[in-house]
Structures are given as C-alpha cells and as structure tokens.
FIGUMAR-27481 format. One record per residue (C-alpha): residue number from 1; residue in one letter; x, y, z. Coordinates in steps of 0.5 Angstrom, whole numbers. Each point is the difference from the previous one (the first is absolute). Example, Ala and Ser with C-alpha at 12.3 -4.5 7.8 and 13.67 -1.06 7.14 Angstrom:
BEGIN
atom num:1 residuo:A X:25 Y:-9 Z:16
atom num:2 residuo:S X:2 Y:7 Z:-2
This chain:
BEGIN
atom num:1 residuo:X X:38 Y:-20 Z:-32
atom num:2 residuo:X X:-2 Y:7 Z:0
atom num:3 residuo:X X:-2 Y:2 Z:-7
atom num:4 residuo:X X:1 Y:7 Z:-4
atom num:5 residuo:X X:-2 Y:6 Z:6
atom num:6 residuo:X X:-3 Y:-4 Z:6
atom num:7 residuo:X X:5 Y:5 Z:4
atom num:8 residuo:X X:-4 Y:5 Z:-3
atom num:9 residuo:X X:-6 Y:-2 Z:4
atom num:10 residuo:X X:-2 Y:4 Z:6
atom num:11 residuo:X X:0 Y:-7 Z:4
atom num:12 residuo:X X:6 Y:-2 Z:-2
atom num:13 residuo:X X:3 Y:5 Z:5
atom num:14 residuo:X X:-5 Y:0 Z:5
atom num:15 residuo:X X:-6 Y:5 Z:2
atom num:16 residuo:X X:5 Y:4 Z:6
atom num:17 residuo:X X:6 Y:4 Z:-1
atom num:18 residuo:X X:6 Y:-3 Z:3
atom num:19 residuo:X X:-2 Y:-7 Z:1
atom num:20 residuo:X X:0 Y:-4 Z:-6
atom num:21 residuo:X X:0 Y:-8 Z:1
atom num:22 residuo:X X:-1 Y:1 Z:8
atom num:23 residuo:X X:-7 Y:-2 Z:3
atom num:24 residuo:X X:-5 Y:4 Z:-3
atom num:25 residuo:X X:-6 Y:-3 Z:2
atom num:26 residuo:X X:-2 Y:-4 Z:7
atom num:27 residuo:X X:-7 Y:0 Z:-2
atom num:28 residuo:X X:-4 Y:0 Z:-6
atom num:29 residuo:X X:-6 Y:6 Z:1
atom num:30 residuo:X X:-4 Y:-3 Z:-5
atom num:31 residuo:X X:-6 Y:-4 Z:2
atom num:32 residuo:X X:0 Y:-7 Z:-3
atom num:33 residuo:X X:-8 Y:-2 Z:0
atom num:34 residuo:X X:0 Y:5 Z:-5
atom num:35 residuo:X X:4 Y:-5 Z:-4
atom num:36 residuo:X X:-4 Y:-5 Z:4
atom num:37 residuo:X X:-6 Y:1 Z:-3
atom num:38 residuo:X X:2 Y:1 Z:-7
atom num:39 residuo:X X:4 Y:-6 Z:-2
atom num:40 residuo:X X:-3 Y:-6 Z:-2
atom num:41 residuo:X X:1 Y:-7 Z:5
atom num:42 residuo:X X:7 Y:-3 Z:-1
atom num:43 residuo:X X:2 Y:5 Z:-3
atom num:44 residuo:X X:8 Y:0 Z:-3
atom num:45 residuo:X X:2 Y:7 Z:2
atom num:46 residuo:X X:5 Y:4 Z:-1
atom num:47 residuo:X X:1 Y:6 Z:5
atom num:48 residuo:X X:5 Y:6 Z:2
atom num:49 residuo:X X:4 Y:-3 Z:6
atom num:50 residuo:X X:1 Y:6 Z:4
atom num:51 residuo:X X:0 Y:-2 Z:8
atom num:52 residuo:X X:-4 Y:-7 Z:-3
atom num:53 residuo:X X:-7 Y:2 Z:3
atom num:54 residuo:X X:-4 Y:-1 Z:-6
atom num:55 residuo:X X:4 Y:-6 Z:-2
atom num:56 residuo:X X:-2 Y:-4 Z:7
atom num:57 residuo:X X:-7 Y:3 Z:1
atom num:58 residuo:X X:-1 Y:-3 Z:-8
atom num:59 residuo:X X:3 Y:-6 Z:2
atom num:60 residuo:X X:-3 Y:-1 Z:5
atom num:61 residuo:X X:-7 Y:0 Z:-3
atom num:62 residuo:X X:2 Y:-5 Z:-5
atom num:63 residuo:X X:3 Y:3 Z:-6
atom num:64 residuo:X X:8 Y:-2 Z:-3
atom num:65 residuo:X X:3 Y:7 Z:1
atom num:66 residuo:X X:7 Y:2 Z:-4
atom num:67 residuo:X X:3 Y:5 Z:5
atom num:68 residuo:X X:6 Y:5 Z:-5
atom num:69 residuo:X X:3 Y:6 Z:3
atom num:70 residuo:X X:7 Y:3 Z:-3
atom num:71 residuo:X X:1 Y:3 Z:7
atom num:72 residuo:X X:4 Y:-7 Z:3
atom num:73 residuo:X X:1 Y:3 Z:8
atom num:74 residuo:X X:-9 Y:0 Z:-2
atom num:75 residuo:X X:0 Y:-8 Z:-3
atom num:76 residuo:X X:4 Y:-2 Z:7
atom num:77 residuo:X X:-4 Y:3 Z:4
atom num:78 residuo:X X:-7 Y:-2 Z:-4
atom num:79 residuo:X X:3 Y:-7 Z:0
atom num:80 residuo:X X:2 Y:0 Z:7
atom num:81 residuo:X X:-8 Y:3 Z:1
atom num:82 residuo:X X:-2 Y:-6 Z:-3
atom num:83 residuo:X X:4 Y:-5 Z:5
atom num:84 residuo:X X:-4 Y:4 Z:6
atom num:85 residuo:X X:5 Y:5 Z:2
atom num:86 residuo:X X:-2 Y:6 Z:3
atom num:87 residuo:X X:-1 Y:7 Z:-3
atom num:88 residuo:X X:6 Y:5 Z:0
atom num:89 residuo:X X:0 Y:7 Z:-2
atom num:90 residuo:X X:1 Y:2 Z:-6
atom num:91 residuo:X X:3 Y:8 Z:-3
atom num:92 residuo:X X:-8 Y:2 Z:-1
atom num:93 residuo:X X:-2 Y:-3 Z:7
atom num:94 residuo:X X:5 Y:5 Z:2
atom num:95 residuo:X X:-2 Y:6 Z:-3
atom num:96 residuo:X X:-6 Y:-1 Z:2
atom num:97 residuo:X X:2 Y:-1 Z:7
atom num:98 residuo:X X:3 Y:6 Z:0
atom num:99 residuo:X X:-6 Y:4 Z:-3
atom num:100 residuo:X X:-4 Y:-3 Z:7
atom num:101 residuo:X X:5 Y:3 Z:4
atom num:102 residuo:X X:-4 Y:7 Z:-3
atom num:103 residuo:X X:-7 Y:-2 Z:2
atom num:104 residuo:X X:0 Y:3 Z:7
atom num:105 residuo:X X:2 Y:6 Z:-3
atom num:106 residuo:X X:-7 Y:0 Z:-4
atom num:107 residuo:X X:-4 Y:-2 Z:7
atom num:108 residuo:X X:-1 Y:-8 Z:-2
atom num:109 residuo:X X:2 Y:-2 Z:7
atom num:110 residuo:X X:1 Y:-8 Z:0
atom num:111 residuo:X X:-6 Y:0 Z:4
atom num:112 residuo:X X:-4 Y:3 Z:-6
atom num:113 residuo:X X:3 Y:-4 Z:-5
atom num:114 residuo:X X:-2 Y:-6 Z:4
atom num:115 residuo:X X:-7 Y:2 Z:1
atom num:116 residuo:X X:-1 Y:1 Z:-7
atom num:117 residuo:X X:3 Y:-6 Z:-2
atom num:118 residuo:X X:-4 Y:-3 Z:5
atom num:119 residuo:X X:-6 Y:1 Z:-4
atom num:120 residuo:X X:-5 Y:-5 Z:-4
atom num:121 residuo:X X:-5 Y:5 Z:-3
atom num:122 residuo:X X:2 Y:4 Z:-6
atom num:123 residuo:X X:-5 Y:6 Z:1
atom num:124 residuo:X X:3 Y:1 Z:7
atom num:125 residuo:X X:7 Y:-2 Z:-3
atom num:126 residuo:X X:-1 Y:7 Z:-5
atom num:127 residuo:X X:-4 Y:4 Z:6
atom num:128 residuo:X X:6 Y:-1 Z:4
atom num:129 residuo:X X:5 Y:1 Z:-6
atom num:130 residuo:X X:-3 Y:7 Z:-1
atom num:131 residuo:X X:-1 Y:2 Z:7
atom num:132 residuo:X X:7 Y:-2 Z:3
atom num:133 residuo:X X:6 Y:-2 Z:-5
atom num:134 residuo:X X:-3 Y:3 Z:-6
atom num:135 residuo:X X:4 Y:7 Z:2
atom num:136 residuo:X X:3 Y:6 Z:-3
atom num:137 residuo:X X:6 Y:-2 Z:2
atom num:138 residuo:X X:-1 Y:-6 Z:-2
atom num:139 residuo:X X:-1 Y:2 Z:-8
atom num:140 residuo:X X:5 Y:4 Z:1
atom num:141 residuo:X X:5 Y:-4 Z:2
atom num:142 residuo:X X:-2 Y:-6 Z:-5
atom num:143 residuo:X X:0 Y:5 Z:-6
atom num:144 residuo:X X:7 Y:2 Z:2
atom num:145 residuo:X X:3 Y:-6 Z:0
atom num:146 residuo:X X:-3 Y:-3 Z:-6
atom num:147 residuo:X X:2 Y:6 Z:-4
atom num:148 residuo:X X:5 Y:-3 Z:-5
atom num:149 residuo:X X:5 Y:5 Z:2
atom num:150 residuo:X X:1 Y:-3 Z:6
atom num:151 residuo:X X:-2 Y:-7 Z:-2
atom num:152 residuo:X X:6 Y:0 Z:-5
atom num:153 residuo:X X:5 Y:1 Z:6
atom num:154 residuo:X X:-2 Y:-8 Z:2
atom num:155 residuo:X X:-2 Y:-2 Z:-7
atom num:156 residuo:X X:2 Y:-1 Z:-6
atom num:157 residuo:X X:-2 Y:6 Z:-6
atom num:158 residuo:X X:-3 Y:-6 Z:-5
atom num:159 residuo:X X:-5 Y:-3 Z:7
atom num:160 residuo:X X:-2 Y:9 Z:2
atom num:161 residuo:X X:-1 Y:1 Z:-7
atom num:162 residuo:X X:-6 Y:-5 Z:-2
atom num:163 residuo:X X:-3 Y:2 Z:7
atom num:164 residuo:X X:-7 Y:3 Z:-1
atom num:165 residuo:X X:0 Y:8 Z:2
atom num:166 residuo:X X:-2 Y:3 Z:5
atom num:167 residuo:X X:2 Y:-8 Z:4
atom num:168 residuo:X X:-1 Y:3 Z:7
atom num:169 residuo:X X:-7 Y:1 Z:-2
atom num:170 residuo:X X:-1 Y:-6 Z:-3
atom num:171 residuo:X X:2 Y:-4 Z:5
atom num:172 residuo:X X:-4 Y:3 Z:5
atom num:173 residuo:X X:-5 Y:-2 Z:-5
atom num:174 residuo:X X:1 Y:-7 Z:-1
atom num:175 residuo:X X:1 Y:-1 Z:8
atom num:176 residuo:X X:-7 Y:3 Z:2
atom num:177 residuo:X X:-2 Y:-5 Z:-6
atom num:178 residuo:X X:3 Y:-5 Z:5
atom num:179 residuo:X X:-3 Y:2 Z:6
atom num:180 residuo:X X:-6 Y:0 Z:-4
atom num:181 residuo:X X:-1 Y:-7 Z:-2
atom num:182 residuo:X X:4 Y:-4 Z:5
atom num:183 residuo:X X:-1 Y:-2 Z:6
atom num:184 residuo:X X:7 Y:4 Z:4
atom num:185 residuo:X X:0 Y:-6 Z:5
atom num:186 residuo:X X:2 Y:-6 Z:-4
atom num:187 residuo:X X:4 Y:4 Z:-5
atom num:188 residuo:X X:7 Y:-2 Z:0
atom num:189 residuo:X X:3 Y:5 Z:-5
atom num:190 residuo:X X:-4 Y:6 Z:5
atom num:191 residuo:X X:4 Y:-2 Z:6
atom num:192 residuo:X X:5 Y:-1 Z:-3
atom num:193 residuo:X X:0 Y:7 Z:-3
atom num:194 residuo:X X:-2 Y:4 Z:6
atom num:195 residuo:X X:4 Y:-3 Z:6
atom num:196 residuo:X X:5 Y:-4 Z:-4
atom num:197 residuo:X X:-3 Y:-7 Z:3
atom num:198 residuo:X X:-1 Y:-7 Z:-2
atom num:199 residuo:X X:-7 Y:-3 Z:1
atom num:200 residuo:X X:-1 Y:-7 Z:2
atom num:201 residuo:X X:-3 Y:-3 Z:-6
atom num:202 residuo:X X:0 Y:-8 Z:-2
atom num:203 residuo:X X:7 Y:0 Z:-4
atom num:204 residuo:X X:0 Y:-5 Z:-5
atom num:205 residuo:X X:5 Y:-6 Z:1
atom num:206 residuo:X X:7 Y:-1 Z:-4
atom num:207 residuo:X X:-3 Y:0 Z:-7
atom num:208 residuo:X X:4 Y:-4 Z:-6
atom num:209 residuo:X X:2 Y:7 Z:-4
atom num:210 residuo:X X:4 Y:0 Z:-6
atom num:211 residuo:X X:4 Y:6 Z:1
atom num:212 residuo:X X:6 Y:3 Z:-7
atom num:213 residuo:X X:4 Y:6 Z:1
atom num:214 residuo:X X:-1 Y:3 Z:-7
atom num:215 residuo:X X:-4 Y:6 Z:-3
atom num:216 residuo:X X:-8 Y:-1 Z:-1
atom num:217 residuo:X X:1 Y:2 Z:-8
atom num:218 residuo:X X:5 Y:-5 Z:-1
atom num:219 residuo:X X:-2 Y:-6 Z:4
atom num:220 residuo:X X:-7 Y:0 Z:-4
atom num:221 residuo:X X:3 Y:0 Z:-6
atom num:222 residuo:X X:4 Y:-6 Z:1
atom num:223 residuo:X X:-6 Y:-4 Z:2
atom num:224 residuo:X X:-5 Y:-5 Z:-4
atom num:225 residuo:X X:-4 Y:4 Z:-4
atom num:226 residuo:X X:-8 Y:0 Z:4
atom num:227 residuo:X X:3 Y:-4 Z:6
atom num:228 residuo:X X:-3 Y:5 Z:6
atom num:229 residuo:X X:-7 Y:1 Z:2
atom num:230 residuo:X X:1 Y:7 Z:3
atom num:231 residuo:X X:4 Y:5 Z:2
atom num:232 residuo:X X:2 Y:4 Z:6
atom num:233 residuo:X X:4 Y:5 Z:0
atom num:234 residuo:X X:1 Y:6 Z:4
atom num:235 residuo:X X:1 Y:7 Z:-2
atom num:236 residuo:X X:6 Y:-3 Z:-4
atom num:237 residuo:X X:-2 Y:6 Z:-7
atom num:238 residuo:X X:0 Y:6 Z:5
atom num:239 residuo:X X:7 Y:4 Z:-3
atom num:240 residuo:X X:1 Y:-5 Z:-5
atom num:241 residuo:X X:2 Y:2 Z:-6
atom num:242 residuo:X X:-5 Y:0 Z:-7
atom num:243 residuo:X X:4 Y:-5 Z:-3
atom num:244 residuo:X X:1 Y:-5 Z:6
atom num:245 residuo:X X:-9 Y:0 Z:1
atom num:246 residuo:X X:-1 Y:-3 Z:-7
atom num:247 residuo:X X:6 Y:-4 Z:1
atom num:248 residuo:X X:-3 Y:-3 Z:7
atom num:249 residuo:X X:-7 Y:0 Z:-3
atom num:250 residuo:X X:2 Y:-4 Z:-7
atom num:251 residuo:X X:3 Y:-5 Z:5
atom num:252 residuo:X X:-6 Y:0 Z:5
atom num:253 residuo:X X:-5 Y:-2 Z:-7
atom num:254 residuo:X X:6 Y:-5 Z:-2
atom num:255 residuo:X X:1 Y:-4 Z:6
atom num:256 residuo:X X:-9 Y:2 Z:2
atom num:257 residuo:X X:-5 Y:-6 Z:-1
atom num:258 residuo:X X:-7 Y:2 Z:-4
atom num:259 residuo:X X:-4 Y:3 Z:6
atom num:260 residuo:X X:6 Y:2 Z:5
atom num:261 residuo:X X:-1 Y:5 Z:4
atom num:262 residuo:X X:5 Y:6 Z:2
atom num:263 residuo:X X:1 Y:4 Z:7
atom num:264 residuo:X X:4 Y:6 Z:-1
atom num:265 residuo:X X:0 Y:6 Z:5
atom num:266 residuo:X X:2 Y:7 Z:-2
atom num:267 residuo:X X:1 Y:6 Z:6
atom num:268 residuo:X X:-3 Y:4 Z:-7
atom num:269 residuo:X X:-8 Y:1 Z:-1
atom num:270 residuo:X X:-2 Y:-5 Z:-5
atom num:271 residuo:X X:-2 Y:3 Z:-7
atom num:272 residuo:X X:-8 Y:2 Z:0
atom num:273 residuo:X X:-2 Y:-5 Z:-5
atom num:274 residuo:X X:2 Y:-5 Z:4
atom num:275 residuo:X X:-5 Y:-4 Z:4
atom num:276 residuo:X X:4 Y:-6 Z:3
atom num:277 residuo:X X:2 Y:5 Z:5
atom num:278 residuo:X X:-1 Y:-5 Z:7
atom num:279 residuo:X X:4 Y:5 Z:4
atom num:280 residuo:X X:-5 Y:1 Z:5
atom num:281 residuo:X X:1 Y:-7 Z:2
atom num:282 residuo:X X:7 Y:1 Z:2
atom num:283 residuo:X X:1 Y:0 Z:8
C-alpha cells in the first residue's frame, strides 16, 4: 500500500521521460567493494535492487541482502539476475550507446579506446588521457550535452534540478579522478563506459535474495525496529522531495541496529563539512 505522496517522489515515475515501469537499468554503475568494505561481516542489509548488482555482489560476500525496488519490470529483471540470467539493456545502457555513437566524431577511434583501456599504471593512464582524449572537442561536447538544457529533454526536471553545475565539467573531473586511481584494465565500469562492453569477471553463483516490489521509505518503515545491520541504497535521495528524505531517514534510524553503516550516492557534491566522503574509491 502507497502512503500519502509516494506519487510524488521522482522515482515513483522513473528518472527517463517517456518510460516509466519499463527496464531502466540493465546494470548497476556503482562499484559494490565500496559497500564491501563497509558493512560488518554477515550483515542483514537492506539495498536499492535496481539491476540486482550490488544485491548479488553482497550476497555473495556473505551478507543476508534485502532487495526493494518500486519499479516491478526492475525486481523481475533483478530476480531474474539473481537465478543467473544474462544481462540485458536497460533505457540508460541506451543512452549511453547512442552517446558512444558520437565518439568518433571527437577522434576517440575504437583503436584508442582500447589502448587507453588497456592500461595498468595511472600516471600513464592521466598522460594518455592529456595528450589523446582530453581534447577541445572533448570538453566541448561533454559540457554541451551535460547542459540542463539538453539534459532536461531525457530526464525528468526533479533529477536535472539536483545535478551540480557546471555538470559537464564535474564529471570530466570525477573521470580523471578515475583515471587516476584505478587501474583502466580491470575496471569493469570504464569498459563499460568507453566501448559499451562487458569484461569477463568471476560473477557470483544464484544467490538467496530477498526481493519486494514496494517504496524504500515505506518498506522500512514496516520492518522491526533495529532489525538491519547496514544500508545500501543507491542514489535514491537525488530529486527527492524534503519531505520523502526525512521520511526514508526516520525510517532508516528505526529499522537501523546501533552502529549500522549506511552507503548512499549522490550525483551532487557532498557537503564541505563532510569527511566520510569515500567516492574516490568508487570505480
């Protein structure tokens, strides 16, 4: 059951105009050893299902995972992960594929996303990144179509509204942060990024998931008072109204055992007082 304004949350229609229960997401790009390297051993967790990566990643390592996604088409799919079927595309893997379609126009040959892709040490990483792909054109085109002006015509205000400005730049910034401290060739999220490719990793067997179609806010505010151990939850409070973040929070602190830890993601900058900022991690 829905309570009092749940249609008013952003996700309750989905990110993309023109879709709103379809497949979003055939992927998660979010990095899971974050979440990994947080939570307590055997943790009961409760996380964002989304495309059901982080969901399987932490039951894999272990921990008792609780999947909720309000998107049903999402919790299918995520289940369907889950059992181990294969990955399919999603509105954002679209979008990003018709974004690659431009790369050749700004010189990033397949050839050169390769090479960059293909290495190991971050200095040369950021040398190459300087000298071949960080262009003129580059920037140009990224800050272009990372304008809210054009962003707005594939998502929804609430989404474009919360976005840090300029956004073009920001994450040109956040990728060279990438280049410079992870390794390009065993970074599944860059190869995905660049060239729309899956690397081969060790992908975790059928996991025992727990899986609700139902609001994150409204979930937790059913369950046992200090009954989860950590929280994994995505970027569920961008474009979110005030009211539905302290309503998800006075849920979280409910359901949360003393001592839980909590990983959210934001495509905002955090705050400067904030010091638990582990983004940098984040492939």
């Amino acid at each position: 059951m829905q309570q009092a304004g749940d249609s008013a949350i952003p996700w309750h229609r989905g990110p993309f105009r023109g879709q709103t229960r379809g497949l979003l997401f055939g992927a998660m790009y979010e990095d899971p050893t974050i979440e990994i390297g947080a939570f307590p051993p055997f943790s009961r967790v409760f996380c964002i299902a989304s495309a059901g990566c982080t969901a399987r990643a932490l039951s894999a390592a272990g921990h008792d995972v609780t999947a909720v996604d309000m998107n049903p088409q999402q919790i299918l799919y995520a289940q369907a992960r889950a059992a181990g079927a294969p990955m399919r595309e999603g509105a954002a893997e679209r979008l990003l594929s018709q974004a690659r379609a431009l790369f050749p126009v700004l010189g990033w040959t397949d050839a050169r996303r390769r090479e960059f892709l293909s290495m190991r040490d971050p200095s040369e990483q950021l040398q190459y990144w300087d000298c071949k792909l960080n262009t003129k054109r580059w920037r140009t085109a990224v800050d272009t179509v990372l304008s809210a002006s054009l962003l707005r015509l594939a998502y929804r205000n609430p989404f474009v509204a919360c976005l840090p400005r300029p956004f073009g730049s920001v994450v040109r910034a956040r990728l060279e942060r990438t280049w410079r401290n992870h390794s390009n060739d065993s970074n599944p999220y860059a190869w995905r990024l660049l060239l729309g490719e899956t690397r081969p990793v060790l992908q975790p067997a059928p996991c025992a998931i727990r899986f609700a179609c139902e609001d994150a806010a409204t979930y937790l505010e059913r369950c046992k008072p200090a009954s989860l151990d950590a929280f994994s939850l995505s970027n569920i409070a961008d474009g979110a109204p005030a009211f539905y973040v302290r309503r998800l929070c006075k849920a979280i602190e409910r359901a949360a055992n003393p001592g839980a830890v909590v990983v959210i993601r934001s495509f905002a900058e955090p705050a400067t007082a904030f010091n638990k900022n582990v983004a940098a991690r984040d492939r």
